[in-house]
C-alpha positions, 0 to 999 in steps of 0.5 A: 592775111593771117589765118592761123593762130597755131603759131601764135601766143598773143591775147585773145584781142587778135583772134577777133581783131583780124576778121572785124577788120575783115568785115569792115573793108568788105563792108566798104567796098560792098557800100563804094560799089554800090550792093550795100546801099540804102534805099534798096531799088528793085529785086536785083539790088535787093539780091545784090544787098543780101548776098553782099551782107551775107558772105561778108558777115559769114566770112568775118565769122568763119576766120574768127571761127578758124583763129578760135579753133586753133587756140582750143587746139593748141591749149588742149595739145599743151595739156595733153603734153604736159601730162605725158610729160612732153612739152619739148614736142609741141613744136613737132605736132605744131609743125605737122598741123601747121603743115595740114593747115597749108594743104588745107589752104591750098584745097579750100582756094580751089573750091573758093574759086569754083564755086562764085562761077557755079552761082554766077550761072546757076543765078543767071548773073553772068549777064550782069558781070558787068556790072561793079557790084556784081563782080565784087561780090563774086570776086569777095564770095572767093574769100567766103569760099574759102573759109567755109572749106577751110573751116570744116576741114580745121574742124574735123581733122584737128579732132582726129589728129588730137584724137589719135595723139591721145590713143597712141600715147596712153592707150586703153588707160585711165589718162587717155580717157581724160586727155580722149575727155578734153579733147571731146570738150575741145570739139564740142565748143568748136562746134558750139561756136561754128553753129551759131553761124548759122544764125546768120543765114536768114540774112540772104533772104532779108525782104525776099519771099523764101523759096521751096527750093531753098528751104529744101537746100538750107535744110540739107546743108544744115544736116549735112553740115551738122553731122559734118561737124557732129562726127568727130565727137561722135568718133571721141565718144565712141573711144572714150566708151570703149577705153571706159569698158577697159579701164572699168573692168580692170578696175573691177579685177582690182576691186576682186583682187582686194576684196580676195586679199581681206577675206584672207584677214587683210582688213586694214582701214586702208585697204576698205579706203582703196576698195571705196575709191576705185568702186567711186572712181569706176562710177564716174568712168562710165559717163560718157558726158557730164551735165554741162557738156549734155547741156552745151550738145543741146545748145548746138541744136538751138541757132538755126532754129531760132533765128530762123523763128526770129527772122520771120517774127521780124518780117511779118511785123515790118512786112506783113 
């Protein structure tokens, strides 16, 4: 099972590849033991359908999702790199995230582990262990688990990582303000990409009527997972406002200097050039987001919402 792309420079074919093959054999065997079958008979098939559904498709999202972060990473790491003029380092940063990536294996297991058995009691299925599709979906749930922990763990310290990299490297500069830039649109199409997960969700109540109660725990979740996932920009945003105080005002000290130097009869045309360029560049340093990247934030408020809104326009019609 290879979960991490850290090491790997092959085509964009292999970040796909693995978890459709993934969703394909859970699929089968949901399908040889009887969860994923049609016509579906009864409450507890209808049950067994949508939760085998459920995991299957959001474990196979959630590893593409894992594979598609790591690539952002190690091309935003390259670049950031490159412009230290430090390439021959890569294998030592890659080396301690892949060596986080581990811990974080090791810790999302055991959580994968846990929590089948806390659904199995809090749905009252023990008593239905017994039966083959039961116990397949309680044992492949482990594998949803796990990539769901190990998803919002990549997630948030991946940023932080690269978000102290680029501090400790240029602090409080015009190039930690672009490398704290890039890292901020690293994490944007992370979260980008790991909401439209969500769109998934109504999957678990497909011809089912929808609780309160979940109502009330999918909301939660979602928040609670959204700032999750919302709190390592919101920390890069944070620097990249601060370093943009600092640079603008020393660029502001410069812009004196050189308005000092033609009041003294400096007043060469390239000398007004330079005073227009920083006065320029000093506007630009202010935003903290550019259009496409306010757009984009928006758009990571958009998946839950809508399929949610999809979902029951497609129940009233076929059921109502």
């Amino acid at each position: 099972m290879k979960l991490s792309a850290y090491e790997s420079n092959r085509k964009l074919v292999s970040v796909w590849a693995y978890p459709l093959f993934l969703i394909l054999i859970l699929l089968f065997i949901h399908n040889w033991t009887g969860a994923i079958s049609w016509p579906i008979h009864g409450t507890d098939h209808q049950r067994d359908f949508n939760t085998a559904l459920g995991t299957t498709l959001l474990s196979g999202f959630f590893w593409f999702t894992i594979r598609s972060v790591h690539k952002n990473v190690a091309s935003t790491l390259i670049a950031m790199l490159a412009s230290a003029q430090k390439l021959g380092q890569f294998s030592y940063h890659r080396q301690i995230l892949a060596s986080q990536f581990t811990r974080h294996v090791m810790w999302s297991t055991t959580v994968g582990v846990i929590m089948p058995i806390l659904y199995l009691l809090s749905e009252g299925l023990i008593s239905r262990i017994d039966e083959p599709e039961v116990l397949v979906i309680a044992l492949t749930s482990i594998v949803f688990w796990l990539l769901l922990t190990l998803f919002i763990l990549q997630v948030f310290s991946n940023t932080h990582y690269l978000k102290k990299m680029a501090s400790m490297e240029h602090a409080y500069s015009i190039k930690e303000l672009h490398l704290l830039r890039e890292t901020f649109d690293m994490a944007l199409s992370n979260t980008l990409i790991a909401v439209c997960g969500f769109a998934l969700t109504p999957v678990f109540w497909i011809n089912k009527p929808v609780p309160y109660f979940d109502i009330v725990v999918l909301t939660v979740y979602a928040v609670f997972i959204s700032a999750y996932l919302f709190l390592p920009m919101a920390m890069v945003a944070k620097r990249i406002r601060t370093v943009s105080k600092k640079v603008v005002k020393e660029q502001e000290n410069e812009i004196t200097q050189l308005i000092r130097r033609q009041v003294q009869g400096d007043t060469k045309t390239s000398l007004s050039k330079k005073i227009e360029s920083i006065a320029t560049n000093k506007e630009s340093l202010r935003k903290i987001l550019n259009k496409t990247q306010k757009f984009r934030l928006l758009m990571c408020l958009m998946p839950l919402p809508v399929s949610w809104l999809i979902f029951l326009f497609v129940e009233s019609f076929y059921y109502g």
